[in-house]
matplotlib code that plots the C-alpha trace (Angstrom):
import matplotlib.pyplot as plt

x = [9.1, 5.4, 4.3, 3.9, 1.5, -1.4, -3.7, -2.1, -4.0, -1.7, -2.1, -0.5, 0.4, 1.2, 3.2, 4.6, 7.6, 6.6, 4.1, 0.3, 1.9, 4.2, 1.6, -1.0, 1.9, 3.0, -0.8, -1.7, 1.4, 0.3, -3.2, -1.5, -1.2, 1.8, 2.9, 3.6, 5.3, 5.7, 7.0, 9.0, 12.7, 14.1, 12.6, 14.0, 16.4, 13.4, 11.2, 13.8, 13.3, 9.5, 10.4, 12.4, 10.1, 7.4, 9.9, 10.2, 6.8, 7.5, 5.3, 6.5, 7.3, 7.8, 9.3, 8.9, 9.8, 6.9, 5.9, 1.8, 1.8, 3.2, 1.0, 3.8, 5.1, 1.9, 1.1, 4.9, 4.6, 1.2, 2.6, 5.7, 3.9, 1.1, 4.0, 5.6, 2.6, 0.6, -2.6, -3.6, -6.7, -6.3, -5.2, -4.4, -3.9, -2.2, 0.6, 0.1, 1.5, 0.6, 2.4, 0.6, -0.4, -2.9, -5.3, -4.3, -0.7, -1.1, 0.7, -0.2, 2.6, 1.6, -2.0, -1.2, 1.2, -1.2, -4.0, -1.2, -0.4, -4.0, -6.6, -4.9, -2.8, -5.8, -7.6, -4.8, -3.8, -7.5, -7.4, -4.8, -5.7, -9.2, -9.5, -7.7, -9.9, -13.0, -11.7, -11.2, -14.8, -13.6, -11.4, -11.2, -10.1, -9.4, -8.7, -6.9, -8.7, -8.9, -11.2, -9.8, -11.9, -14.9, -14.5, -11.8, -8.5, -7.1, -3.7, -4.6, -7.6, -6.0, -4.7, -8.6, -9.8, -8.0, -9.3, -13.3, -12.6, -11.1, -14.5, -16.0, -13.9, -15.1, -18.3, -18.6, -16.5, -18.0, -21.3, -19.4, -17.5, -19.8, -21.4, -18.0, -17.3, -15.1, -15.7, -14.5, -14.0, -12.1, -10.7, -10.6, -7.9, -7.9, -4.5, -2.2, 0.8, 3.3, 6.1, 3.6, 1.4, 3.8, 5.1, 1.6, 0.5, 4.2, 4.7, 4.1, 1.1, -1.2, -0.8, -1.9, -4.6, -6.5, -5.9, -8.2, -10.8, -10.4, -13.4, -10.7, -8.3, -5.9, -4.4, -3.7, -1.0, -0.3, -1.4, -5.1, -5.8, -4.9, -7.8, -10.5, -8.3, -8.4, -12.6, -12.8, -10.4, -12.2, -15.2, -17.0, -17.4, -18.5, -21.8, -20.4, -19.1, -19.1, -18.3, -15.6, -15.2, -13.4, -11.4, -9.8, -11.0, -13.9, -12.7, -15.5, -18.8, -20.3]
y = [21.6, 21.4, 17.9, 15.9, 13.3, 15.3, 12.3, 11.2, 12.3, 14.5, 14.3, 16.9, 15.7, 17.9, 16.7, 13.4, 12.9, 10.0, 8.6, 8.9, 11.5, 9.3, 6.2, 8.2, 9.5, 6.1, 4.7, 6.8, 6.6, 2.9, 3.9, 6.0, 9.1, 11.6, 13.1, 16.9, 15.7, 18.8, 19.3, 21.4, 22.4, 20.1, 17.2, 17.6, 14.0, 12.5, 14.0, 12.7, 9.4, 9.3, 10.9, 7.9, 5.7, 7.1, 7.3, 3.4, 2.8, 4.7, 8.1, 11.3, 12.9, 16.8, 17.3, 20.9, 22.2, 24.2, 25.2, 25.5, 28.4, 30.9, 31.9, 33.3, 29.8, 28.3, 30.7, 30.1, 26.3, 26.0, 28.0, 25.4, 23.0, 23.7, 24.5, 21.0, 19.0, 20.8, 20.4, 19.1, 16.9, 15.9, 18.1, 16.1, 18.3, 16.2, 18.2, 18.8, 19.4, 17.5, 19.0, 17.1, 19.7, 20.0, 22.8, 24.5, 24.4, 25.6, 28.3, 31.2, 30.2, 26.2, 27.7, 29.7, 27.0, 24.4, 26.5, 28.0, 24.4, 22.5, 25.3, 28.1, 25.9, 23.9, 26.8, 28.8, 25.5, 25.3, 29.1, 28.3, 25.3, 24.8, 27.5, 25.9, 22.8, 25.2, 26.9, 23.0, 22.1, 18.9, 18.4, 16.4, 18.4, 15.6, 17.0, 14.7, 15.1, 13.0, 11.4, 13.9, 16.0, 14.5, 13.7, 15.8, 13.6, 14.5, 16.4, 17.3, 19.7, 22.3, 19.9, 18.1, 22.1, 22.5, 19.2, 20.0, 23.3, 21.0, 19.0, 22.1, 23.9, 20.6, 20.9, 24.9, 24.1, 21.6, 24.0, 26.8, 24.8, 22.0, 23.9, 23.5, 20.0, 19.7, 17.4, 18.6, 15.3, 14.9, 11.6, 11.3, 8.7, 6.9, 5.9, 5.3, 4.1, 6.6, 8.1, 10.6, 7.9, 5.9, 9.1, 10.3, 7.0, 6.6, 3.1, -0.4, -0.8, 2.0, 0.2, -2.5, -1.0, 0.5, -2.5, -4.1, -1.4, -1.4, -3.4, -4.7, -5.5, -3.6, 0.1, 1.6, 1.9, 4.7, 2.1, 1.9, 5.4, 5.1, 3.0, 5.4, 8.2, 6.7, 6.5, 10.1, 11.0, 8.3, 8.3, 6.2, 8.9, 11.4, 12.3, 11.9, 15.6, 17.6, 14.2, 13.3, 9.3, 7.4, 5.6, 4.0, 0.1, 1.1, 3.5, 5.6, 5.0, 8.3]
z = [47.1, 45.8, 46.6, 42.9, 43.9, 44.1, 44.9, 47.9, 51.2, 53.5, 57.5, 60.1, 63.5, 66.2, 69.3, 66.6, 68.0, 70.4, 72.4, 70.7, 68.3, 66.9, 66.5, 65.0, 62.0, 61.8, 61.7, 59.0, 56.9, 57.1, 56.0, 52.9, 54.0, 53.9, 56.9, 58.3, 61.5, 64.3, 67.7, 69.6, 68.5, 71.6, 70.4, 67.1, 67.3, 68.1, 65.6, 62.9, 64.1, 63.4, 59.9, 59.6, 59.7, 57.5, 54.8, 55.8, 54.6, 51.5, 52.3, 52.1, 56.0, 56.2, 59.3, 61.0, 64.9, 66.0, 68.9, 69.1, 71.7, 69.3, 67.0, 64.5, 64.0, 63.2, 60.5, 59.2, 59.2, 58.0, 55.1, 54.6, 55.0, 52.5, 49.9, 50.7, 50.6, 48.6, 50.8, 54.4, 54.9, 58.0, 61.2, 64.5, 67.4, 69.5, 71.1, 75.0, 78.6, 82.1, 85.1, 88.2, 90.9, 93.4, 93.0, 96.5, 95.3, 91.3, 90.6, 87.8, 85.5, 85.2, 85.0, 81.9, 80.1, 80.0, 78.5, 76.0, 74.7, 75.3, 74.2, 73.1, 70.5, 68.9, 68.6, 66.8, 65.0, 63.9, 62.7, 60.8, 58.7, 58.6, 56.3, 53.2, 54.0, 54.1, 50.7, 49.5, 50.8, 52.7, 55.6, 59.3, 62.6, 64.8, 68.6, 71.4, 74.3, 77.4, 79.7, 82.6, 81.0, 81.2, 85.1, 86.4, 87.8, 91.2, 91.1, 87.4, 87.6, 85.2, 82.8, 83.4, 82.3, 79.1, 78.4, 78.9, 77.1, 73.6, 73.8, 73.6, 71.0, 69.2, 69.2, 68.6, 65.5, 64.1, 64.2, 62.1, 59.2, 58.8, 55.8, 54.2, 54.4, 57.4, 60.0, 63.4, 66.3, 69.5, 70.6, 74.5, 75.3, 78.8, 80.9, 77.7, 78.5, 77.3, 79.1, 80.3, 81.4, 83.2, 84.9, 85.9, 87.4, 89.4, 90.0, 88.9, 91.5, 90.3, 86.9, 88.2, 89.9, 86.8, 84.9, 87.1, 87.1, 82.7, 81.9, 79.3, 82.0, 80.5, 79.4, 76.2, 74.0, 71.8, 69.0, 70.6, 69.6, 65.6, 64.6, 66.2, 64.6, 61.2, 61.3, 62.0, 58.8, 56.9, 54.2, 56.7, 59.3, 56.8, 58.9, 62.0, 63.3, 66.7, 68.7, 71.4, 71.7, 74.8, 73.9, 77.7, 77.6, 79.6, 82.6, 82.1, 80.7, 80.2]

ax = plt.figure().add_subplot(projection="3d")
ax.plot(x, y, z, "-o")
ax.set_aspect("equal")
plt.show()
């Protein structure tokens, strides 16, 4: 159903069924926004839930299972989802995989899933969107990124790889669509702690131990990351393109 307020902005959020995903939905459905809310089929219950609550805040949530390693399914729900929202002006590629291994031990397969769902999916997400904002002559890409891939984290060397290579997919794109209005920035969280977080740092002592290196003396929440997300969709960013921010209560300074 073709969306009928016209004049409301529209956000799509990869990976929105929890964790970061689900705060940045929820923190721009606060700001005004409707939602396209995506994840993988499994996830759906979950998925439902974060629907839920956008429709608490009286926006409109479109809820689609996609995963962003097939390239079929992003053409097919970029498609619904244009039809049911009737535009997107903000894309959030979110969605990822850790899998902890050391280099030595690595095997071809986690190699290849993490590039599939890190690069491989931003790019093809990108391909797929950007060029209704381009026809539109405005847009924001924002990419989620990390400050492994900046420094490179021990045990997480591939995952720190796909990482570096979304900077840098952020900064090539932002050189090619600029012309059109469409701001391309990558958001590089520090030790957030989601499930993910909590699983990667494996017990209550290594929390404690980068809270005390966090200039702030703390980690993030999921909740830290929607305010610098919101700057990069915003009017108030406008010349600000081809950037990747940390955003880790001062881990890392460079």
């Amino acid at each position: 159903m073709q969306n009928t307020d016209s004049t409301r902005p529209v956000a799509l959020v990869t990976g929105a069924s929890r964790g970061i995903g689900q705060a940045l939905a929820l923190g721009f459905a606060d700001a005004g926004y409707d939602i396209v809310v995506t994840d993988l089929p499994q996830t759906e219950a979950e998925l439902r839930k974060t629907a839920d609550l956008i429709g608490r805040r009286e926006r409109k949530a479109h809820l689609f299972a996609l995963d962003v390693s097939d390239r079929k399914q992003i053409d097919d729900v970029t498609q619904r989802a244009l039809a049911a929202a009737g535009r997107i002006d903000v894309l959030i590629n979110n969605a990822g995989v850790l899998k902890p291994s050391l280099l030595q031990d690595l095997d071809e397969k986690t190699w290849d899933t993490h590039f599939d769902v890190n690069v491989k999916g931003v790019l093809m997400m990108c391909q797929a969107v950007v060029p209704h904002m381009r026809e539109r002559k405005t847009g924001r890409v924002i990419n989620i990124a990390s400050i492994a891939g900046r420094q490179g984290v021990a045990t997480q060397g591939h995952y720190a790889a796909t990482k570096s290579a979304v900077i840098t997919l952020t900064r090539v794109l932002a050189q090619e669509v600029g012309m059109d209005g469409v701001t391309v920035n990558a958001i590089c969280p520090g030790i957030i702690l989601t499930e993910m977080g909590r699983n990667n740092l494996g017990s209550e002592a290594a929390v404690r131990h980068w809270e005390d290196v966090a200039a702030l003396k703390r980690l993030g929440k999921p909740e830290d990351i929607v305010g610098p997300a919101l700057f990069f969709a915003s009017e108030q960013s406008a010349f600000v393109t081809g950037q990747a921010l940390n955003v880790c209560g001062g881990i890392y300074f460079h």
